[in-house]
N, C-alpha and C positions, 0 to 999 in steps of 0.2 A: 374474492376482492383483494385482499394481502397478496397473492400470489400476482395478481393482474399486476396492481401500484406496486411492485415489486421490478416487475417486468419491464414497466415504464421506465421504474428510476434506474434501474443499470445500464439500459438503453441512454439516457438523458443523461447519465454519470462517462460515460466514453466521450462525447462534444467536450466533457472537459479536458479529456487528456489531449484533442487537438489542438483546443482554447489554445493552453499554457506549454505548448509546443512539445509535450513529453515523446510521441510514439513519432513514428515515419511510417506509410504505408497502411498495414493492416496488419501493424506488430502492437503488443501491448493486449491488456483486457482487465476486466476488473467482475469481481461476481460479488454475490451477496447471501446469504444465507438466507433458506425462509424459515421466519420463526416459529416453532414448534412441530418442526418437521424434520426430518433426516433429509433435507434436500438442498439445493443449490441452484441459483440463477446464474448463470454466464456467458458470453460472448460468442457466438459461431465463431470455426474458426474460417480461417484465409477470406472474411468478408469484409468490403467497404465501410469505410466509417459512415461514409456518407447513405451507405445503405443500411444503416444497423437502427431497427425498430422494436419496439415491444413484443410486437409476434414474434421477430425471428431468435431472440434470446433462446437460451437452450436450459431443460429444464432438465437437474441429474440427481442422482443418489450420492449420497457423501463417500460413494467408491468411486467417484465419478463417470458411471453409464447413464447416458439419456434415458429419461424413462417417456420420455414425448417429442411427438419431432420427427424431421427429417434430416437435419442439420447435425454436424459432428458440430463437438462444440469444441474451445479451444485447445491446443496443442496444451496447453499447462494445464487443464483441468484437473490431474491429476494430483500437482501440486497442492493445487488451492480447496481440493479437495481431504487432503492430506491434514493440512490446518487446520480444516473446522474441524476433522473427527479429534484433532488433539489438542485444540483449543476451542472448549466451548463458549467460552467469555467472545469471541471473534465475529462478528456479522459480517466480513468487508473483506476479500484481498482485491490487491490490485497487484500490477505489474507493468515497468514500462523497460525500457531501454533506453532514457532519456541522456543528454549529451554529457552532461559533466557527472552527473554522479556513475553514469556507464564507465566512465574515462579510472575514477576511482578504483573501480569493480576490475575495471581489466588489470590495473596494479596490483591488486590486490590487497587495497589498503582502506583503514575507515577511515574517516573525515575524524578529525579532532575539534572538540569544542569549541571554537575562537569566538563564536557570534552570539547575543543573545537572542536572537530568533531561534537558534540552535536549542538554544539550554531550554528554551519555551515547551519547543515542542518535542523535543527528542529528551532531554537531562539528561546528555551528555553525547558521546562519542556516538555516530552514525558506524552500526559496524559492519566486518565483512565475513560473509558463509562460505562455506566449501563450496568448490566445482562441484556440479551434478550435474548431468545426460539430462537433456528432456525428454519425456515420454512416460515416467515412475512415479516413483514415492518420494524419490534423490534430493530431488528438489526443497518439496514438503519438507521430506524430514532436515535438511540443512536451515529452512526457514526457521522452524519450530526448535530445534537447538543451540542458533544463534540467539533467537529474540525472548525465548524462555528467561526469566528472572530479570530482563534485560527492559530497562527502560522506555527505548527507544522504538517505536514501532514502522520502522523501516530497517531492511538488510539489503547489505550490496552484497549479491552475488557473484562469487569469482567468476570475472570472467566471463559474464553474463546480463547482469543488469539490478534494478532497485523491485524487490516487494515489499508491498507496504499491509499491511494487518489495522485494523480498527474495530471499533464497535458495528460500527455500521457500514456500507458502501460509501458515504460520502466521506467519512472520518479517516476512512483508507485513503481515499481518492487526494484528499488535503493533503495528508501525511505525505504523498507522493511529490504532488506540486513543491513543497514545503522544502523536500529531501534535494529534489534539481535547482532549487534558490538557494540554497546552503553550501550546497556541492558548485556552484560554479562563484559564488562569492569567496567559499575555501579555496580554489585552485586560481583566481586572480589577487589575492590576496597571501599568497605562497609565492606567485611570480614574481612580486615585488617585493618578497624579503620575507623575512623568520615573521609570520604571524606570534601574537603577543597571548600566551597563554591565560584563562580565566582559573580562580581559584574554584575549586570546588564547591565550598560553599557558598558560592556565587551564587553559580550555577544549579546546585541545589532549590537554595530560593528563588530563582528565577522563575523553575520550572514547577513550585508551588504555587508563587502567583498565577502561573498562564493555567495552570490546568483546573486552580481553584476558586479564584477570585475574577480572573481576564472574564471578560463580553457579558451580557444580561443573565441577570439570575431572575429565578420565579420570585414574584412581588408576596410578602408575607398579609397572609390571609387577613381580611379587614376585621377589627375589634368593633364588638358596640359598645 
């Protein structure tokens, strides 16, 4: 049943990346870890969004070979496969090529703190990973040695585009949306002049409140 409601949600986790306009075509994907398993949920690849369901998901080992199926599964599974074996804290990557934070990535530059949406969800600088070939480990390993000790749970890859890392599939999936509303606020807010730097310890507590105290917390258990 985990593995099924798994299948579902990664399938129902892509509609978001067309929702919020990240991918074009049948680029992008997003996987999930299943938990307590050496395996991973992700995306066929070169398939319709509009066709993409719980059955056709592709189920693999954390080397990234299908272990069921008919279906290759994504061109980056290797990557996101790379991740989970070296971060186990990780449920979630996602990957898009979405417009402004791509635009960053082909510069080869991070997005600098200016926003406090920014400091929320990333504390601090959105940054950016080495070129890597698609098809390897390149990738993976560039994810994982940019965002290691690194706040921010989004990397722009040179020259390539945004992955995003979370606990879970949907916390990836956010962090992604989150990363191309940041990224295209930075870059119209650069056209019109020197954005206005945030002190550190702003930013700091910014991003203590959002990750500690922001949205519902569990209600403390009733006394008699």
């Amino acid at each position: 049943m985990i593995e099924r409601d798994l299948r579902e949600t990664v399938a129902r986790l892509h509609g978001e990346l067309t929702r919020y306009g990240l991918v074009a075509w049948t680029a992008g994907n997003v996987s999930a870890r299943v938990p307590g398993r050496d395996l991973m949920i992700i995306k066929p690849s070169g398939v319709d969004y509009d066709d993409l369901a719980a059955d056709n998901m592709v189920l693999c080992d954390l080397d990234g070979v299908p272990v069921e199926g008919e279906l290759s599964p994504s061109s980056d599974t290797a990557a996101h496969a790379y991740v989970y074996r070296a971060m186990p804290e990780v449920g979630g990557v996602v990957h898009t090529h979405s417009t402004y934070a791509t635009a960053w990535a082909a510069r080869g530059e991070s997005i600098p703190c200016w926003l406090t949406a920014q400091a929320d969800e990333f504390g601090g600088e959105i940054p950016v990973g080495p070129f890597a070939l698609i098809g390897g480990d390149d990738i993976g390993k560039g994810i994982v040695s940019t965002l290691t000790g690194h706040r921010s749970p989004a990397v722009l890859m040179r020259n390539h585009g945004v992955f995003t890392i979370g606990r879970s599939a949907r916390s990836a999936v956010k962090a992604a949306v989150m990363c191309e509303d940041v990224a295209r606020t930075a870059h119209l807010a650069r056209a019109l002049g020197q954005p206005v730097p945030m002190a550190q310890a702003d930013i700091d507590a910014l991003y203590d409140r959002y990750q500690n105290v922001y949205g519902q917390r569990p209600s403390p258990p009733a006394t008699t």
